[in-house]
C-alpha positions, 0 to 999 in steps of 0.5 A: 463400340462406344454406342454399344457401351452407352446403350449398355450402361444407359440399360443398366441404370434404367434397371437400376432405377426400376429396382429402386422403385420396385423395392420401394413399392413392393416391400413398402419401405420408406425410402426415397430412390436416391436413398438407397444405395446400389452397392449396400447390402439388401439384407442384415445390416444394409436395407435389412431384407429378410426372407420373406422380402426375398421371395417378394422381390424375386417375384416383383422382378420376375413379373416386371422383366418378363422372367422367369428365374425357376427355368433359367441356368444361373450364373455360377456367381455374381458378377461384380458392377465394376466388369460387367462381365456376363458371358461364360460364367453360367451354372445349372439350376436344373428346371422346376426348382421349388420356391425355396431354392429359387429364393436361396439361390437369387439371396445369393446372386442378390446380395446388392442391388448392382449385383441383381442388376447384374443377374437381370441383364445376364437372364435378358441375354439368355432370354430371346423374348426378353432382350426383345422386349427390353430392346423395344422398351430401350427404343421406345425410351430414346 
């Protein structure tokens, strides 16, 4: 059990970390990953995200971890970081859903930078391949 929950948190803050550096690289901001904030808001007053941003980080994390949130059945609210409770609380999207309401869907679900965390592992353990290849990437990382 105690192995269990270390891989899990030892996932998640690798995710973490690999979120950090996609918003730097992607959105091009001039920001150090320790200076962002895992629970500040990544739009308005937090990183000042706009929609824009949105779409490109959908994007950036759809490519990076082998996603593809347009043909997934969404979680029916974000989880918080604190119960990193997954499992049970899925809602359908519906497939082929168009750009935009890909993007209003993940601005809610992305609120924070934990909370997309949160919304990566939840897809990854819908998603055979991708648990796979995390599970071979955690592996490769030990």
């Amino acid at each position: 059990m105690i192995g269990k929950m270390r891989a899990v948190a030892l996932e998640r803050a690798a995710v973490l970390e690999e979120l950090k550096g996609l918003l730097i690289d992607n959105l091009h901001l001039s920001l150090q990953p320790d200076d962002i904030d895992p629970d500040a808001a990544l739009f308005g007053s937090g990183l000042g995200l706009d929609s824009v941003d949105a779409v490109e980080l959908v994007v950036a994390v759809e490519d990076r971890f082998d996603l593809d949130f347009s043909r997934q059945t969404a979680p029916s609210e974000p989880s918080s970081a604190s119960t990193g409770d997954h499992a049970g609380r899925t809602g359908t999207a519906g497939d082929g859903l168009s750009g935009r309401q890909i993007e209003q869907s993940m601005r809610i679900f992305m609120r924070t930078l934990n909370a997309l965390v949160d919304v990566i592992l939840w897809a990854r353990a819908q998603s055979p391949l991708a648990t796979q290849t995390a599970d071979r990437s955690f592996q490769a990382n030990r």
